[in-house]
DOKE-208529 format. One record per residue (C-alpha): residue in one letter; residue number from 1; x, y, z. Coordinates in Angstrom, 1 decimal, padded with zeros to 4 digits. Each point is the difference from the previous one (the first is absolute). Example, Ala and Ser with C-alpha at 12.3 -4.5 7.8 and 13.67 -1.06 7.14 Angstrom:
<atoms>
 res   n     px     py     pz
   A   1  012.3 -004.5  007.8
   S   2  001.4  003.4 -000.7
</atoms>
This chain:
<atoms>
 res   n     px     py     pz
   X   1  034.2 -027.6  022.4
   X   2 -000.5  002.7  002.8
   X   3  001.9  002.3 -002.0
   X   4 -002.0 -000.8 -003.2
   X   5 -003.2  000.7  001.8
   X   6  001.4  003.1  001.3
   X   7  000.5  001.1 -003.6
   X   8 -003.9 -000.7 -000.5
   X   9 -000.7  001.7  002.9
   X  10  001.9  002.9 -001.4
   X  11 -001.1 -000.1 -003.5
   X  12 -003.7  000.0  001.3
   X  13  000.1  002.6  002.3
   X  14  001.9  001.9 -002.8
   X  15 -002.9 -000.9 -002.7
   X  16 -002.5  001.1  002.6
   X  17  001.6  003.9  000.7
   X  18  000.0  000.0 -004.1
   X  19 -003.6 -001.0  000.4
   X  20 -000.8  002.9  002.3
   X  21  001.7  002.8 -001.9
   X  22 -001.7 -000.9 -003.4
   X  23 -003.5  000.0  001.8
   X  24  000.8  003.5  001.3
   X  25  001.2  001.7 -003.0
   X  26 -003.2 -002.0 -001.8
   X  27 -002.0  001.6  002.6
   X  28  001.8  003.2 -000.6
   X  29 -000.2  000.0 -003.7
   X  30 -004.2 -000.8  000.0
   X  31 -000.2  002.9  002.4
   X  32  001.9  002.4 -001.5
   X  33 -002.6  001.9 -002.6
   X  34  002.7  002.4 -000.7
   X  35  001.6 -002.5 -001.6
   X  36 -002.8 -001.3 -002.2
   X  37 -000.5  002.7 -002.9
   X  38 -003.0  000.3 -002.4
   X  39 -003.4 -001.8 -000.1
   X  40  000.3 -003.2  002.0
   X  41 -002.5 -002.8  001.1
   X  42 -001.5  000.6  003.6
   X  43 -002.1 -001.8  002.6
   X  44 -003.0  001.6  001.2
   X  45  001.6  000.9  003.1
   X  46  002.3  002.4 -002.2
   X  47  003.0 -002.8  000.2
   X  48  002.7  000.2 -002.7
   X  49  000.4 -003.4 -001.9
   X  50  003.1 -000.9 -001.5
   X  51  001.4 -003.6 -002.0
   X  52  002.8 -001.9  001.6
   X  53  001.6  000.8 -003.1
   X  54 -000.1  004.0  000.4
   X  55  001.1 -000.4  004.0
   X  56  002.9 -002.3 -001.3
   X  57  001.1  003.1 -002.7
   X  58 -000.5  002.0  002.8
   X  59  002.0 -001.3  002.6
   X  60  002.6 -001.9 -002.9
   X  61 -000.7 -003.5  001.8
   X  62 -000.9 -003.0 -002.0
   X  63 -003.8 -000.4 -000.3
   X  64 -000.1 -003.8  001.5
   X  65  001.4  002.1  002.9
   X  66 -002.3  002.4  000.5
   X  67 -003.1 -002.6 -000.9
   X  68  001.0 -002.2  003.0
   X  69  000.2  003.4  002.1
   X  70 -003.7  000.9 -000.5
   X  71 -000.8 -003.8  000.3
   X  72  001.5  000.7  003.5
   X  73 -001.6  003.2  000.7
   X  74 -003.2 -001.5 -001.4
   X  75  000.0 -002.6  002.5
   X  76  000.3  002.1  002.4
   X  77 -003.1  002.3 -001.1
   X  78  002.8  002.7 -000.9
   X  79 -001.2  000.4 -003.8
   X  80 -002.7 -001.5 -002.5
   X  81  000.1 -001.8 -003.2
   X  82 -002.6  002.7 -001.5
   X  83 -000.1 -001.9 -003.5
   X  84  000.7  001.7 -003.5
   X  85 -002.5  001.0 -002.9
   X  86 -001.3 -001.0 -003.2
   X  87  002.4  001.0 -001.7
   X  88  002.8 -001.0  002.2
   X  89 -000.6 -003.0  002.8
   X  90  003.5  001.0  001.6
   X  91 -000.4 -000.3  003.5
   X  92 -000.2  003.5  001.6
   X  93  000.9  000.5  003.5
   X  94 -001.0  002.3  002.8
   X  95  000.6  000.3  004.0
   X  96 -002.6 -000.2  002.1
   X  97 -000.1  002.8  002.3
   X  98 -002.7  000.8  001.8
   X  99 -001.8  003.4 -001.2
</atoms>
């Protein structure tokens, strides 16, 4: 059983370094305008918005991956859920630096 619980140990700690290097190239992607090319949604503070699925094309990581990384970031006051539109109630989100 100890070394079971190593292994779980392990596979955590592994799980939570993949954690922490999707929330940074989330947080890289969102703050990259370079990246994000014609007419796009905005906060009044001049933020960028972008859909979990357009940072998962971006990055090529599964969109269930990079949802759970801005519910991370979110908790954490990182980003903001900043809603969709009429015509498209997608989620849109944003970080929330400080202007």
């Amino acid at each position: 059983t100890l070394h079971r619980s190593q292994r779980k140990d392990r596979r955590e700690r592994d799980q939570a370094e993949a954690d922490k290097i999707n929330d940074r190239l989330v947080m890289q992607v969102l703050e990259d305008r370079a990246r994000w090319t014609g007419p796009r949604p905005m906060t009044t503070n001049g933020d960028l918005c972008g859909r979990a699925d357009e940072l998962a094309d971006a990055l090529s990581l599964d969109v269930e991956m990079i949802f759970d990384s801005l519910k991370r970031l979110e908790a954490r006051g990182r980003v903001r859920d900043v809603g969709g539109h009429l015509a498209d109630a997608t989620s849109r989100w944003s970080t929330t630096r400080l202007i």
